[in-house]
CHARMM-style PDB file with segment names, atoms N, HN, CA, C and O in Angstrom:
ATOM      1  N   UNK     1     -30.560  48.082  -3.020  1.00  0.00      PROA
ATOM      2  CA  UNK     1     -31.881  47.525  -3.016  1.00  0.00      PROA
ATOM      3  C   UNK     1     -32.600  47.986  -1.746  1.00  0.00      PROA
ATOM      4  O   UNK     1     -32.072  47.826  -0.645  1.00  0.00      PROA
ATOM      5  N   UNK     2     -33.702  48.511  -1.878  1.00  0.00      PROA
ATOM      6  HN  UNK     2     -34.131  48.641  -2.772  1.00  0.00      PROA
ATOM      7  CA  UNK     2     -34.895  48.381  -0.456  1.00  0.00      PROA
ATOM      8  C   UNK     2     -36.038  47.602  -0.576  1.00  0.00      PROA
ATOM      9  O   UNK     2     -36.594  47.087  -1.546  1.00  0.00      PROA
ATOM     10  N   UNK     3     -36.269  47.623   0.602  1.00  0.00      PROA
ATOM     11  HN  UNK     3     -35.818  48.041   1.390  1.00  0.00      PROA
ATOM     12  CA  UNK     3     -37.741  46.811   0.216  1.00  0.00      PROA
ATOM     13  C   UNK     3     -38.760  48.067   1.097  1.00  0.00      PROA
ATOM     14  O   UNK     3     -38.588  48.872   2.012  1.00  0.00      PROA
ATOM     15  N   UNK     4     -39.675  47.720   0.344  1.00  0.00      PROA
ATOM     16  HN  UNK     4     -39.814  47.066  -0.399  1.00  0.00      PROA
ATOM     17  CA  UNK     4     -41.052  48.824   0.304  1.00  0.00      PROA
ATOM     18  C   UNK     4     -42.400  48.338   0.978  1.00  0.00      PROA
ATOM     19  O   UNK     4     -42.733  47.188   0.690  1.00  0.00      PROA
ATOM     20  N   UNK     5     -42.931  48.797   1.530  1.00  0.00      PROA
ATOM     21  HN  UNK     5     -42.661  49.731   1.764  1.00  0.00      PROA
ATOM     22  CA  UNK     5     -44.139  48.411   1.925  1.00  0.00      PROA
ATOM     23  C   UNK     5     -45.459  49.037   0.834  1.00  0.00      PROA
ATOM     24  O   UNK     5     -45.934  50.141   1.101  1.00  0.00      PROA
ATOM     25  N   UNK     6     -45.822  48.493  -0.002  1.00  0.00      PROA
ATOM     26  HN  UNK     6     -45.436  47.596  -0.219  1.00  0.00      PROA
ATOM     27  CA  UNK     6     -46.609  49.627  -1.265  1.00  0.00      PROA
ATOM     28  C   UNK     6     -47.703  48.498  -2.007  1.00  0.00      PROA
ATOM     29  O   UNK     6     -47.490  47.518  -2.721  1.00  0.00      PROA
ATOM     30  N   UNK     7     -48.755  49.015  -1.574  1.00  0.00      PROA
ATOM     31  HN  UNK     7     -48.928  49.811  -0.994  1.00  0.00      PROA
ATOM     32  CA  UNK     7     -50.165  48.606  -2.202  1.00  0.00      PROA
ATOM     33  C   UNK     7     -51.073  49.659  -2.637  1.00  0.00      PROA
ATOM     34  O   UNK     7     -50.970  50.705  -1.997  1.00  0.00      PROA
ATOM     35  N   UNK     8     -51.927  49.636  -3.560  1.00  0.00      PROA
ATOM     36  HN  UNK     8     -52.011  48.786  -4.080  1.00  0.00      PROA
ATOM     37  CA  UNK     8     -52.873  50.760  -4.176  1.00  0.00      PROA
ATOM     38  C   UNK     8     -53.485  51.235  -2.898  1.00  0.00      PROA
ATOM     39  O   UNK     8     -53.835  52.397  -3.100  1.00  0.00      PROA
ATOM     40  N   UNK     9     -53.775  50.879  -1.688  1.00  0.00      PROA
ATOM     41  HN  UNK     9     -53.490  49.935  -1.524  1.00  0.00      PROA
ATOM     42  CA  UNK     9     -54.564  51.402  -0.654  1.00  0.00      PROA
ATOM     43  C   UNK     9     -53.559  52.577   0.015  1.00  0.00      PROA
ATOM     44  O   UNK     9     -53.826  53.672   0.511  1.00  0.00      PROA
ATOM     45  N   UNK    10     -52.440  51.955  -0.165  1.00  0.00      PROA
ATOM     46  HN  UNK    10     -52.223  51.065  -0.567  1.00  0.00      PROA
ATOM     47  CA  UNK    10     -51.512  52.989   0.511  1.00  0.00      PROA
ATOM     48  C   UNK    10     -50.627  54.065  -0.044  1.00  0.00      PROA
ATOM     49  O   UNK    10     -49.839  54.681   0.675  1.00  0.00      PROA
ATOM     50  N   UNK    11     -50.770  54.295  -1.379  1.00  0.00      PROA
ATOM     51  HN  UNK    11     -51.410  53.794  -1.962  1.00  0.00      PROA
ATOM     52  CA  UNK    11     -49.759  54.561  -2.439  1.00  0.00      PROA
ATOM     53  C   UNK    11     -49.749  56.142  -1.924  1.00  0.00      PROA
ATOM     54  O   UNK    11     -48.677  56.732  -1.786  1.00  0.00      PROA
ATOM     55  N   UNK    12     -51.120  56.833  -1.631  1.00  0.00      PROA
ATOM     56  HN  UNK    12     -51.991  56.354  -1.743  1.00  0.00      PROA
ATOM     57  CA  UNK    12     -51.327  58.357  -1.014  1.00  0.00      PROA
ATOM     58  C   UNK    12     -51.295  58.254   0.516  1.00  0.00      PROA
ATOM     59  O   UNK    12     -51.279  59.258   1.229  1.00  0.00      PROA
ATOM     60  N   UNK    13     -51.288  57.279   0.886  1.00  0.00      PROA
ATOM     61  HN  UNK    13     -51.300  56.464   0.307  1.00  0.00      PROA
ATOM     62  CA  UNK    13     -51.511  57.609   2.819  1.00  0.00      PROA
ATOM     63  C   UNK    13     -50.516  58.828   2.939  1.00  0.00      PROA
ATOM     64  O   UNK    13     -49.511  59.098   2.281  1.00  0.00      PROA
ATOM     65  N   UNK    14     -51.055  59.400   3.875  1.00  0.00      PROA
ATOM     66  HN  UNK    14     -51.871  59.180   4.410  1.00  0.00      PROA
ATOM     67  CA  UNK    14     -49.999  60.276   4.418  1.00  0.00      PROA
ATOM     68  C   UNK    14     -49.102  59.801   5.333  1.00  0.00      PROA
ATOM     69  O   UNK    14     -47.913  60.069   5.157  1.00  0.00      PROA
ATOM     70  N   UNK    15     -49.510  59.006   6.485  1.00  0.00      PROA
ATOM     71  HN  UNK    15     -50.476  58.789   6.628  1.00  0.00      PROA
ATOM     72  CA  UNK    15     -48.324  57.865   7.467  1.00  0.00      PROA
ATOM     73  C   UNK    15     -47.628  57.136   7.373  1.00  0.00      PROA
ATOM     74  O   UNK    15     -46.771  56.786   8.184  1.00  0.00      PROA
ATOM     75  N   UNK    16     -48.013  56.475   5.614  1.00  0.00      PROA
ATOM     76  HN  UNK    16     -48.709  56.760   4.955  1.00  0.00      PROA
ATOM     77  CA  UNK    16     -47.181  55.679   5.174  1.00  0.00      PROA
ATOM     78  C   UNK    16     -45.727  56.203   4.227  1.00  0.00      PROA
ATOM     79  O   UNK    16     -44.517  56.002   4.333  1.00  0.00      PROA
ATOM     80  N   UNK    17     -46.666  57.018   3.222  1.00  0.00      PROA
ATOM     81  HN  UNK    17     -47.649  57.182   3.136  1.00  0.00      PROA
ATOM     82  CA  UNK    17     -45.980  57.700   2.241  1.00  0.00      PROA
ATOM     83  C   UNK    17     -45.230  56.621   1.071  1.00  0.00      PROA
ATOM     84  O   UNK    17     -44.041  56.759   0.783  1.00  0.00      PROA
ATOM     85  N   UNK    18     -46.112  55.519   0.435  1.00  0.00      PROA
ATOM     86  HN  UNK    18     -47.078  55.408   0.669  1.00  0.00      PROA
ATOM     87  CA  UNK    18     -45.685  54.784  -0.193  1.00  0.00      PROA
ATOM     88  C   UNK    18     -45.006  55.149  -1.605  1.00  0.00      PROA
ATOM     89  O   UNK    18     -44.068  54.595  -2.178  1.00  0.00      PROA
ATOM     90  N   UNK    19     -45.740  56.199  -1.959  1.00  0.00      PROA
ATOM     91  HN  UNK    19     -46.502  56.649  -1.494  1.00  0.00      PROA
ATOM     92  CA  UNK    19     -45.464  56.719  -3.201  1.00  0.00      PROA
ATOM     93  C   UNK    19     -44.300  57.281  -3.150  1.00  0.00      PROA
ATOM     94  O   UNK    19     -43.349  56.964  -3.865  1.00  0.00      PROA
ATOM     95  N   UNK    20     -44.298  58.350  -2.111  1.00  0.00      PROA
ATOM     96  HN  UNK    20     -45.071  58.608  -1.531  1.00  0.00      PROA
ATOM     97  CA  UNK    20     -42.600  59.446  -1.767  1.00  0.00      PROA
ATOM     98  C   UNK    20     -41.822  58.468  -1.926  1.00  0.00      PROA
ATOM     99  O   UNK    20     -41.046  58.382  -2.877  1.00  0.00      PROA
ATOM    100  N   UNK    21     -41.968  57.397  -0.780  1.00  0.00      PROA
ATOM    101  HN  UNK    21     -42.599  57.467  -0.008  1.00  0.00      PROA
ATOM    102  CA  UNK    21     -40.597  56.497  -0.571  1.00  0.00      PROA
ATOM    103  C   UNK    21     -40.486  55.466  -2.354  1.00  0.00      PROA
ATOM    104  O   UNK    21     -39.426  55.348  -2.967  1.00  0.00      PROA
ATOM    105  N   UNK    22     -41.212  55.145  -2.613  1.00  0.00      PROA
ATOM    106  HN  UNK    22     -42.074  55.242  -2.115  1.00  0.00      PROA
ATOM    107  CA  UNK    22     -40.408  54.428  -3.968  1.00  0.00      PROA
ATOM    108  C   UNK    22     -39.913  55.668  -5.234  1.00  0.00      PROA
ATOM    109  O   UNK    22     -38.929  55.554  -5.965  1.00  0.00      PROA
ATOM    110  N   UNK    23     -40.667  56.556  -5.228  1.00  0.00      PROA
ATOM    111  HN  UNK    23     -41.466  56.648  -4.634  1.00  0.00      PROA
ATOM    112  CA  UNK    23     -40.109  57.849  -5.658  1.00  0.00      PROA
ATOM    113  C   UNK    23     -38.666  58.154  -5.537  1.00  0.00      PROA
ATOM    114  O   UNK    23     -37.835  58.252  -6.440  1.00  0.00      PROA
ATOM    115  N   UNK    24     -38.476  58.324  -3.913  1.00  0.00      PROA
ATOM    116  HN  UNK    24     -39.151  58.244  -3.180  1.00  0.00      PROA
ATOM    117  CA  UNK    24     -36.837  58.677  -3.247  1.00  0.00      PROA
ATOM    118  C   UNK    24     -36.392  57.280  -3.794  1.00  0.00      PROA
ATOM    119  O   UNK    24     -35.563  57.451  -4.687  1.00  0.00      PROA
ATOM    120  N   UNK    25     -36.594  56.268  -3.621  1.00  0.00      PROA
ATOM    121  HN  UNK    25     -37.268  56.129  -2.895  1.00  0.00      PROA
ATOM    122  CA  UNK    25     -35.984  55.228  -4.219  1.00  0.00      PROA
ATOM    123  C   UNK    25     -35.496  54.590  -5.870  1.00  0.00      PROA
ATOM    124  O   UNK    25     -34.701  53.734  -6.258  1.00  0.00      PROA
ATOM    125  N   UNK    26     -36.299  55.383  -6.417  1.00  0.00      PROA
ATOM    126  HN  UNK    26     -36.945  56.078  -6.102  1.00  0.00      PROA
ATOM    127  CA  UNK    26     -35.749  55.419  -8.137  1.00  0.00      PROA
ATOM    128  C   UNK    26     -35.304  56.346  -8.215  1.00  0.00      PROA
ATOM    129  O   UNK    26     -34.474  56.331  -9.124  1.00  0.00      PROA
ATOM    130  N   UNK    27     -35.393  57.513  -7.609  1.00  0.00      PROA
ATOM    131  HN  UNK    27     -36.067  57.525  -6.871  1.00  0.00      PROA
ATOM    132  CA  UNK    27     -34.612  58.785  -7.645  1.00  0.00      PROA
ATOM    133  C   UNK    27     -32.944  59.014  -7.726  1.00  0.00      PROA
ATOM    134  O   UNK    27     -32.226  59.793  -8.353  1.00  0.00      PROA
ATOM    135  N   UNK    28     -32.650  57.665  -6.531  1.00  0.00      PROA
ATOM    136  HN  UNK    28     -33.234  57.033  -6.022  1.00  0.00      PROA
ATOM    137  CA  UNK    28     -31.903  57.192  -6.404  1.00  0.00      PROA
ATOM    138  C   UNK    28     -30.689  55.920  -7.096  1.00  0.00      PROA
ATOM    139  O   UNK    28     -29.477  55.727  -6.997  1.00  0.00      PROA
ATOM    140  N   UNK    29     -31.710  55.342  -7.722  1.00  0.00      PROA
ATOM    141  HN  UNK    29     -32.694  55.498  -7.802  1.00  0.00      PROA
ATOM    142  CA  UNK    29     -31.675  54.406  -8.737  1.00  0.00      PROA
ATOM    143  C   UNK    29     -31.418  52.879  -7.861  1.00  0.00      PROA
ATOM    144  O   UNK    29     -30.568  52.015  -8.076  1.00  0.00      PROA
ATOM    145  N   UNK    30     -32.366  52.924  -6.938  1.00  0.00      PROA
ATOM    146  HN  UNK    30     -33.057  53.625  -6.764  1.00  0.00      PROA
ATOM    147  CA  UNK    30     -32.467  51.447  -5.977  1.00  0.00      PROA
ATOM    148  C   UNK    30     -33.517  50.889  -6.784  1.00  0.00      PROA
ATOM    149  O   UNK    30     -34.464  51.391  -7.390  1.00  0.00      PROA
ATOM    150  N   UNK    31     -33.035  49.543  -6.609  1.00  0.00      PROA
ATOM    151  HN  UNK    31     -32.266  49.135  -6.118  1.00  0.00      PROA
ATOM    152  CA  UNK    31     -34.301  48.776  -6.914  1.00  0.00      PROA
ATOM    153  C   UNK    31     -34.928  48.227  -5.911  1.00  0.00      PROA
ATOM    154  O   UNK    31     -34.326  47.920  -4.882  1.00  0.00      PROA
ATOM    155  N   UNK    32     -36.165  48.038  -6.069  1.00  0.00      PROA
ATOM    156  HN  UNK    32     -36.654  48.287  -6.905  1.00  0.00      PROA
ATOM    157  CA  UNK    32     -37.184  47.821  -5.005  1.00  0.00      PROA
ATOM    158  C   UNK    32     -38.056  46.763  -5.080  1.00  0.00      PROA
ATOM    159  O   UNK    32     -38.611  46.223  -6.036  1.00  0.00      PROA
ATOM    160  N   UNK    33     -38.082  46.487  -3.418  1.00  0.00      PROA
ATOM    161  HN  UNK    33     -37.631  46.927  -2.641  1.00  0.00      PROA
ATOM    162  CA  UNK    33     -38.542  44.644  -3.636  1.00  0.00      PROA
ATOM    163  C   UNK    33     -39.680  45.519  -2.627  1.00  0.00      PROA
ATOM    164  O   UNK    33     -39.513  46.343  -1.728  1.00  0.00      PROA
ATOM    165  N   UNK    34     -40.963  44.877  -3.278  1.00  0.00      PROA
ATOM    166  HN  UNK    34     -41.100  44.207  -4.008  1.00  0.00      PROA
ATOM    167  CA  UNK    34     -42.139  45.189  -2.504  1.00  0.00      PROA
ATOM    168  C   UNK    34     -42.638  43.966  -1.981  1.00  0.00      PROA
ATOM    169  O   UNK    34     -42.539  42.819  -2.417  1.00  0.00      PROA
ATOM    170  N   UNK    35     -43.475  44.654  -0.446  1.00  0.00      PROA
ATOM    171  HN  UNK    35     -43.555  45.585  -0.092  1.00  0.00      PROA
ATOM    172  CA  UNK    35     -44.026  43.676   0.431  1.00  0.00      PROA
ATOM    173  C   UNK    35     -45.030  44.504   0.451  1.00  0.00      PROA
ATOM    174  O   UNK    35     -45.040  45.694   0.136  1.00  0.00      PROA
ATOM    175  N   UNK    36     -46.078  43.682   0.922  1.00  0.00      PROA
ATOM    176  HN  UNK    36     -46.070  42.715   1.178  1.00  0.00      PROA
ATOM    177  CA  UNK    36     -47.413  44.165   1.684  1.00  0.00      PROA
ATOM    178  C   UNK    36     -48.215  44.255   0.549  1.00  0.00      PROA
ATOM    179  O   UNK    36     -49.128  45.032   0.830  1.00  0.00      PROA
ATOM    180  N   UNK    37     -48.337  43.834  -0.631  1.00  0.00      PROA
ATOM    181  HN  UNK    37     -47.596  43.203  -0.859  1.00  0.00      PROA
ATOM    182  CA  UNK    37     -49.499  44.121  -1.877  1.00  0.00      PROA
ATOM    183  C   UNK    37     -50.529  44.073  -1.394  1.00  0.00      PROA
ATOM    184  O   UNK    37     -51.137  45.142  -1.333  1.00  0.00      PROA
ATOM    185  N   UNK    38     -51.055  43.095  -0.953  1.00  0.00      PROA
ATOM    186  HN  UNK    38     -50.561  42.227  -1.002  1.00  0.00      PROA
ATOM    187  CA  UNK    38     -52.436  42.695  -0.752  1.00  0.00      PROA
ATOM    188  C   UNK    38     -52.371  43.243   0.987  1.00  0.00      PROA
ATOM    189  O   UNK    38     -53.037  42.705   1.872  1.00  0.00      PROA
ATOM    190  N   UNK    39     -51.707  44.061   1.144  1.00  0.00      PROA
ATOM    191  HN  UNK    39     -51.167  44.498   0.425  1.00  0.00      PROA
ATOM    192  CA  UNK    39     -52.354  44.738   2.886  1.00  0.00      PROA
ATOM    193  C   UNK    39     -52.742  43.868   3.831  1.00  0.00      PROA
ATOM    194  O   UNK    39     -53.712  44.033   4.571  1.00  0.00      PROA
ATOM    195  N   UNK    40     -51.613  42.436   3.830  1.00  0.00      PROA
ATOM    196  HN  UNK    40     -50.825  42.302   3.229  1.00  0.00      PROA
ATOM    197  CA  UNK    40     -51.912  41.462   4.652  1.00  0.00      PROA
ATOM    198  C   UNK    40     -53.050  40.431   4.566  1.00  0.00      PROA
ATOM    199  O   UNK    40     -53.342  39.846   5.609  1.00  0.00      PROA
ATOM    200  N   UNK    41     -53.734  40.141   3.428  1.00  0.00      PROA
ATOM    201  HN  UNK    41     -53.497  40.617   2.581  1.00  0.00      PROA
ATOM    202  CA  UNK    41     -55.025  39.993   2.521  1.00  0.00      PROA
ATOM    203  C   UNK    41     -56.052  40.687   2.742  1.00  0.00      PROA
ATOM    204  O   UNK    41     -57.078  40.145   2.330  1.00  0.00      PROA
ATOM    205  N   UNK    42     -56.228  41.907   3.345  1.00  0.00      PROA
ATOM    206  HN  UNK    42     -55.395  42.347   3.679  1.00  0.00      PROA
ATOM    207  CA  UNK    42     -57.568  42.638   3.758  1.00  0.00      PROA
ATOM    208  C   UNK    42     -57.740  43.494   2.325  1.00  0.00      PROA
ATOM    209  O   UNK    42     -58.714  44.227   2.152  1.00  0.00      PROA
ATOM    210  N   UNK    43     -56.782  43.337   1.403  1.00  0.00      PROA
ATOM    211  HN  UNK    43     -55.991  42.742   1.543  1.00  0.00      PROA
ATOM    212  CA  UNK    43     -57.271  44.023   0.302  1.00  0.00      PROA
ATOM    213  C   UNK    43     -58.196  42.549  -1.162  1.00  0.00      PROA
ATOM    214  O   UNK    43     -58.688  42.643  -2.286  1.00  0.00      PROA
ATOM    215  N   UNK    44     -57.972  41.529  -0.262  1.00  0.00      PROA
ATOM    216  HN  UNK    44     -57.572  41.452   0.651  1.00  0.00      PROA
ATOM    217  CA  UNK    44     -58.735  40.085  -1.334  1.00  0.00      PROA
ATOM    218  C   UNK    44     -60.247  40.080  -0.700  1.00  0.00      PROA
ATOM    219  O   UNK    44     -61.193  39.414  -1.121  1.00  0.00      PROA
ATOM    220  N   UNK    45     -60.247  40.992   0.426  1.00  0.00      PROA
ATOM    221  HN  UNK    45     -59.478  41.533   0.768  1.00  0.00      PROA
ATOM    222  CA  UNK    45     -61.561  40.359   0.754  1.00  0.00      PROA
ATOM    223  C   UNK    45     -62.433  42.096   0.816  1.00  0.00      PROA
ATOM    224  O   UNK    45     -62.349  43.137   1.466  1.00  0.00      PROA
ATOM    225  N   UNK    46     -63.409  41.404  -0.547  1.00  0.00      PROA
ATOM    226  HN  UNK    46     -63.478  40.558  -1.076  1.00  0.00      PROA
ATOM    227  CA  UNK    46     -63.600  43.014  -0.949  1.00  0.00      PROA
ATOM    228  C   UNK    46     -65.239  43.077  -1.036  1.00  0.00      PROA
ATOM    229  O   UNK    46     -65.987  42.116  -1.217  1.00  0.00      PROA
ATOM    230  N   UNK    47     -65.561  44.293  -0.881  1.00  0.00      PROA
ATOM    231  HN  UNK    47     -64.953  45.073  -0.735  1.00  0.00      PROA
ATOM    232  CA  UNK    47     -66.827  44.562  -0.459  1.00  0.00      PROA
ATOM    233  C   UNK    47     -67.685  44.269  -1.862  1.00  0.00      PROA
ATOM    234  O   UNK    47     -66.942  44.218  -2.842  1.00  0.00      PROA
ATOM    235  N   UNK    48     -69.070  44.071  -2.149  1.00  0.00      PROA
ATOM    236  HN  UNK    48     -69.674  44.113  -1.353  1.00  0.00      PROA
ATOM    237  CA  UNK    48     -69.072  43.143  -3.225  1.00  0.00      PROA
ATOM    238  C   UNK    48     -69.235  43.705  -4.286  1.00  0.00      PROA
ATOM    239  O   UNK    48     -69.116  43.100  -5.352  1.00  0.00      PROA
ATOM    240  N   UNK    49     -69.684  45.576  -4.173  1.00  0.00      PROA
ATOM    241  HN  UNK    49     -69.780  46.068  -3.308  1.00  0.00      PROA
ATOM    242  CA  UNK    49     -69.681  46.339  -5.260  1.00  0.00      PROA
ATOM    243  C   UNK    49     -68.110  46.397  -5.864  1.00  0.00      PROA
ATOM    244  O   UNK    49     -67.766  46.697  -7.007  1.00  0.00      PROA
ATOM    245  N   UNK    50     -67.481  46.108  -5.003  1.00  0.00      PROA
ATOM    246  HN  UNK    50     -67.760  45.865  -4.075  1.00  0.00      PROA
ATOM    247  CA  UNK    50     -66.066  46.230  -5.686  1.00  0.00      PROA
ATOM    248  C   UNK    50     -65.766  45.430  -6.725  1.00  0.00      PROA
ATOM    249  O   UNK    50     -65.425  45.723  -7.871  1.00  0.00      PROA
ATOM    250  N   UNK    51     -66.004  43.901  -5.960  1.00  0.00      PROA
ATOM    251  HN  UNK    51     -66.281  43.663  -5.029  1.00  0.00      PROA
ATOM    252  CA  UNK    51     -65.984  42.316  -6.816  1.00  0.00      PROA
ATOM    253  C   UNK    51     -66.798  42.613  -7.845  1.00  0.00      PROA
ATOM    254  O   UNK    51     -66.523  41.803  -8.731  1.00  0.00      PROA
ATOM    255  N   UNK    52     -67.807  43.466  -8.273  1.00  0.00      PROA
ATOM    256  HN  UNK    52     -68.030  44.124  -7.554  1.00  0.00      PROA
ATOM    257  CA  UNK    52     -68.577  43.518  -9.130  1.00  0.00      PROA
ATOM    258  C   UNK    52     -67.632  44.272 -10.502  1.00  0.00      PROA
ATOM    259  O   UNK    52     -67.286  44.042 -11.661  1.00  0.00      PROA
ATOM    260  N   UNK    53     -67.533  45.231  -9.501  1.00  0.00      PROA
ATOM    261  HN  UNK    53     -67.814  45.417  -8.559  1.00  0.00      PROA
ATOM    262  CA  UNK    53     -66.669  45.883 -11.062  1.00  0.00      PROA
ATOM    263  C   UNK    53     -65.046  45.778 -11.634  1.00  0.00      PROA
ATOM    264  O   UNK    53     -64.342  46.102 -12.590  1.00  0.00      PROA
ATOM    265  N   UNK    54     -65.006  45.143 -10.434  1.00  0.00      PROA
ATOM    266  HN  UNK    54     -65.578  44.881  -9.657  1.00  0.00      PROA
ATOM    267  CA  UNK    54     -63.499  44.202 -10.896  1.00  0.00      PROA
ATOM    268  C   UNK    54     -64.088  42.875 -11.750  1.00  0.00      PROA
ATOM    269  O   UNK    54     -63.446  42.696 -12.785  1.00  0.00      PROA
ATOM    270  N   UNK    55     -65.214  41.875 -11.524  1.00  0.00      PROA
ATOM    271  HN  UNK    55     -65.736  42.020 -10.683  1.00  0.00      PROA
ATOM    272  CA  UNK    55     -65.206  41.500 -12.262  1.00  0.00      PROA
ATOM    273  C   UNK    55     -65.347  41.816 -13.578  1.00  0.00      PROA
ATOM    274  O   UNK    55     -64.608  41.321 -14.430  1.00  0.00      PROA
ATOM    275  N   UNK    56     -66.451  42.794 -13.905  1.00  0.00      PROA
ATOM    276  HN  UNK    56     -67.050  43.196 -13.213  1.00  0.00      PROA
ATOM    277  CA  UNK    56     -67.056  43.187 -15.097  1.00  0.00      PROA
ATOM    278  C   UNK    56     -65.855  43.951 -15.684  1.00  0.00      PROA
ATOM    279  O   UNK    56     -65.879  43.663 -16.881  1.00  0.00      PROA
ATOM    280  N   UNK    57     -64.649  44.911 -15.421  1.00  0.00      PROA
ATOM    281  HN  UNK    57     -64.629  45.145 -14.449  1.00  0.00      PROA
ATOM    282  CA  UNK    57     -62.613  44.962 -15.820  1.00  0.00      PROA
ATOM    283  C   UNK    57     -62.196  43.695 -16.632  1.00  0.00      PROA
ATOM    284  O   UNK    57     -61.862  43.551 -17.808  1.00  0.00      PROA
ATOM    285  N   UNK    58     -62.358  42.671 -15.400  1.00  0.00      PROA
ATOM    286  HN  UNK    58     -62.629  42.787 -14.445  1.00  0.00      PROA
ATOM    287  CA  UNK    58     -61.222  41.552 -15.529  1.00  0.00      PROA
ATOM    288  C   UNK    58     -61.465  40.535 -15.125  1.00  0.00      PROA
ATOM    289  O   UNK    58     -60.686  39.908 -14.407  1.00  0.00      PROA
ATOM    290  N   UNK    59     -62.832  40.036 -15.557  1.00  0.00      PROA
ATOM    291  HN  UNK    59     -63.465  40.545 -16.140  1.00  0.00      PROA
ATOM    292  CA  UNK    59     -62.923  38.580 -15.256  1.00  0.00      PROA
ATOM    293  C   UNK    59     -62.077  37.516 -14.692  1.00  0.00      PROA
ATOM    294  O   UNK    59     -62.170  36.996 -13.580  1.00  0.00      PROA
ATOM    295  N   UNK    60     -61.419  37.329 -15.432  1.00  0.00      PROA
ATOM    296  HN  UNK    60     -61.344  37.751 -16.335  1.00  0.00      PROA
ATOM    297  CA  UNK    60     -59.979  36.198 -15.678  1.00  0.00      PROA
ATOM    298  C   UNK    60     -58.592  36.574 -14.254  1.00  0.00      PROA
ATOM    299  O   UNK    60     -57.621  35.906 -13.899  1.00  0.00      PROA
ATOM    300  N   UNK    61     -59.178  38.044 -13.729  1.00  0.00      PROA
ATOM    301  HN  UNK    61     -59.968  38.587 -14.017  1.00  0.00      PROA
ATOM    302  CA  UNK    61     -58.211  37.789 -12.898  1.00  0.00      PROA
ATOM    303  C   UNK    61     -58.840  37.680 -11.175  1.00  0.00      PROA
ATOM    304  O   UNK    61     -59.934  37.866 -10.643  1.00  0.00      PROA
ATOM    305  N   UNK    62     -57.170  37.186 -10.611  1.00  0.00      PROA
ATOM    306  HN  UNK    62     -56.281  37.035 -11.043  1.00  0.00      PROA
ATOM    307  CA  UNK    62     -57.972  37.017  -8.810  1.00  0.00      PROA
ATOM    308  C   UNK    62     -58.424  38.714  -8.593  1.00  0.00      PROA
ATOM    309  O   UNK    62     -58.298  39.664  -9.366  1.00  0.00      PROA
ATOM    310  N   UNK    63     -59.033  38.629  -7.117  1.00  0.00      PROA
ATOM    311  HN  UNK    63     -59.136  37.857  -6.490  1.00  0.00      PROA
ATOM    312  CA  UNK    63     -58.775  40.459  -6.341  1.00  0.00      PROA
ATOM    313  C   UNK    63     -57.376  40.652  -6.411  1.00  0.00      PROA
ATOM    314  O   UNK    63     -56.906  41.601  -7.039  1.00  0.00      PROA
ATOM    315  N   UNK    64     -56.488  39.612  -5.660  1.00  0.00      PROA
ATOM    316  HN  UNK    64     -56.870  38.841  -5.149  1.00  0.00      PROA
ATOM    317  CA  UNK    64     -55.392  39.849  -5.216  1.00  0.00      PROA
ATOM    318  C   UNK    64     -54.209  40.714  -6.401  1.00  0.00      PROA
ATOM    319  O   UNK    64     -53.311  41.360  -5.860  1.00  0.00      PROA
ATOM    320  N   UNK    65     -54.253  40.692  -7.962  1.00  0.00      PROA
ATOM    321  HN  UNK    65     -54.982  40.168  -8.402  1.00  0.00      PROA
ATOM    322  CA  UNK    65     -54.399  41.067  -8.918  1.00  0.00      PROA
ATOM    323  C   UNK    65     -53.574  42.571  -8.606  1.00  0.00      PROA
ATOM    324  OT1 UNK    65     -53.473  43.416  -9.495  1.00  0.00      PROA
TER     325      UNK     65
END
């Protein structure tokens, strides 16, 4: 098992490399416990064109989502 640091903001970073590392990690056949979804909540608090078209997606769900 690892645990991952992996949210949509980070999935391409290059410093992070969220994607490589869960990649190398099924590659492997680990299973993976993720932390950091919501980027410490700076990914719930969203600029409002965002909230807009997340709502008008998915009403029914939070940002955090």
């Amino acid at each position: 098992m690892v645990q991952l640091q992996i949210n949509y903001l980070d999935w391409l970073d290059a410093g992070i490399q969220a994607k490589k590392c869960y990649e190398i990690a099924r590659k492997h056949d680990k299973l993976v416990v993720v932390m950091e979804t919501i980027k410490g909540g700076n990914l719930i608090h969203l600029p409002e064109k965002a909230k807009q078209l997340m709502n008008e997606m998915h009403p029914d769900w939070s940002y955090a989502y």
